[in-house]
C-alpha positions in Angstrom: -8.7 -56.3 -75.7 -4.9 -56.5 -76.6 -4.1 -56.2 -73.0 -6.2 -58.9 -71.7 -4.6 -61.1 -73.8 -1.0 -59.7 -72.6 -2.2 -60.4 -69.4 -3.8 -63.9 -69.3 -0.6 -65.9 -69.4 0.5 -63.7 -66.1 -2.9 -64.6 -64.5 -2.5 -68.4 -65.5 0.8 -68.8 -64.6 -0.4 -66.8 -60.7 -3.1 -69.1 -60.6 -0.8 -71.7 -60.7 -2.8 -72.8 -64.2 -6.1 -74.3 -62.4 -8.3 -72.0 -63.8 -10.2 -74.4 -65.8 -7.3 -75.9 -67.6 -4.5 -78.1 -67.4 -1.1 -76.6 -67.0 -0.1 -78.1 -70.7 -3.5 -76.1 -72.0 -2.3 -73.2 -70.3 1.1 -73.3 -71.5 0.0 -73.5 -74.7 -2.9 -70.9 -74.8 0.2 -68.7 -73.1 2.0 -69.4 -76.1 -0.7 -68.5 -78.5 -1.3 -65.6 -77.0 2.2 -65.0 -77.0 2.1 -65.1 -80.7 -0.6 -62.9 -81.0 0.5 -60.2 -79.2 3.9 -60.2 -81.1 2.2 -60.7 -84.3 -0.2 -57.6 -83.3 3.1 -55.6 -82.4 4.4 -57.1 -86.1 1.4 -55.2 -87.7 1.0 -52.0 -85.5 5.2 -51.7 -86.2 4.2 -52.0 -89.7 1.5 -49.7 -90.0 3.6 -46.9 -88.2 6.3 -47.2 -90.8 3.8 -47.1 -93.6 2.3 -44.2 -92.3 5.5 -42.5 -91.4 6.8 -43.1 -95.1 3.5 -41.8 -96.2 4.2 -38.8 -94.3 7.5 -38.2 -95.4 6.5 -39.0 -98.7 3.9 -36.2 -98.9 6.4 -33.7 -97.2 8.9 -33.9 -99.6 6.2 -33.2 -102.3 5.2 -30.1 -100.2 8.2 -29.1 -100.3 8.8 -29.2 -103.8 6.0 -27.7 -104.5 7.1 -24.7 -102.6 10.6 -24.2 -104.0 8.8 -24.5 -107.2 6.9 -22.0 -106.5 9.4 -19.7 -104.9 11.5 -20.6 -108.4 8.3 -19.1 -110.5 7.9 -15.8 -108.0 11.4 -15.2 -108.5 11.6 -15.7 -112.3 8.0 -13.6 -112.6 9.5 -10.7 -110.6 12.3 -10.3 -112.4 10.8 -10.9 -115.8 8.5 -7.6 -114.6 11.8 -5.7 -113.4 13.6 -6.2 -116.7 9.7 -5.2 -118.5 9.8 -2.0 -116.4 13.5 -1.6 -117.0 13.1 -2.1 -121.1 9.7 0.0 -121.1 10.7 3.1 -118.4 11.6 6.2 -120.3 15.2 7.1 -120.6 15.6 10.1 -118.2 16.7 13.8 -119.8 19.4 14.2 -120.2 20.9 17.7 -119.3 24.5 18.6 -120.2 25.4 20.9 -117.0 28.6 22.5 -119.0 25.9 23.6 -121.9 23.3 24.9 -119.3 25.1 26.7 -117.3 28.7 27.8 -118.5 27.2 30.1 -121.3 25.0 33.0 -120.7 22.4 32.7 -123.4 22.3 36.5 -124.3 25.9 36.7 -125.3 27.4 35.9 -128.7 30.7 34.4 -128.0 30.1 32.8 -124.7 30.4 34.8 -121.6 30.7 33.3 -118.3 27.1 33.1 -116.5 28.6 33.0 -112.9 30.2 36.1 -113.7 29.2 38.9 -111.6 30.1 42.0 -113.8 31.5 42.2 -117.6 33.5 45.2 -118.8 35.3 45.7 -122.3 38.6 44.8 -122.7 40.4 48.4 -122.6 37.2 50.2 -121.3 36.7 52.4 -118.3 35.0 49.4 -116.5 36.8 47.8 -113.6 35.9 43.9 -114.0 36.4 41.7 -112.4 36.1 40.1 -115.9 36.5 41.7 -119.3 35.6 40.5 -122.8 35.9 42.2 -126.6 33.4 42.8 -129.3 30.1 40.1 -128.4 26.5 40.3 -130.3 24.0 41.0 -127.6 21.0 38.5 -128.3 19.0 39.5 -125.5 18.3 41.3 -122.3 22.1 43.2 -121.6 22.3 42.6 -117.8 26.0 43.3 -118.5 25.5 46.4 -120.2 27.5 46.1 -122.9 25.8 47.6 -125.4 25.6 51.2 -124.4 23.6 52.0 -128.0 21.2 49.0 -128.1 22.4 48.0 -131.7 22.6 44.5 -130.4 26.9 44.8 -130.7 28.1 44.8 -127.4 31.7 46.5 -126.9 32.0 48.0 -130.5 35.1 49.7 -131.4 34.7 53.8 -131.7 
């Protein structure tokens, strides 16, 4: 219906205003209508800026809500990450030097990597040499030739 009233002041004023009406009744039903089609543009301006404020309004809230909640994940995960850290068992600890750089059937230390032993001013040729040692074990070295657990003895 908006557009018929947009349009009657054209048709009047092509009709040369004798459609029923004098030309001073036409002019001023075109000026009434006038004013009602801007004061219908007035209101349908207005309602589009209320509604785009709404919108806007209810975005930003969305979007607070979300970088809330991104804020919450974040602070949750690493609340569990410092849990897990605090509650995971402290690994073993293995000294490598006391492992390995001892063989464990020798009393002093001999060297484990070692691949033969001899007494120190023996018959044996090496490569390494070592004196007196208590055997506390298997003898893969063969030190102690009588199995008294001395490896080495002096004669």
């Amino acid at each position: 219906m908006g557009r018929w009233l947009v349009l009657l002041p054209l048709l009047l004023l092509l009709s040369g205003g004798t459609v029923g009406c004098s030309t001073d009744d036409a002019s001023s039903s075109a000026d009434a209508v006038a004013r009602d089609a801007a004061q219908s543009a007035k209101r349908a301006r207005e309602k589009v800026e209320a509604n785009v404020e709404r919108v806007a309004a209810r975005l930003a809230r969305r979007a607070e809500a979300v970088a809330r909640r991104k804020r919450e994940r974040r602070l949750e995960a690493q609340a569990l990450a410092d849990r897990t850290e605090e509650n995971a068992p402290e690994p073993d600890r293995v000294e490598p030097e006391a492992v390995e750089s001892c063989h464990p059937d020798y009393d002093p230390c001999l060297d484990p990597n070692a691949y033969d032993y001899d007494c120190g001013g023996g018959e044996g040729n090496g490569p390494e040499y070592t004196g007196q040692v208590t055997v506390t074990g298997a003898d893969p070295y063969e030190l102690d030739s009588d199995d008294d657990g001395l490896g080495c003895e002096p004669y």
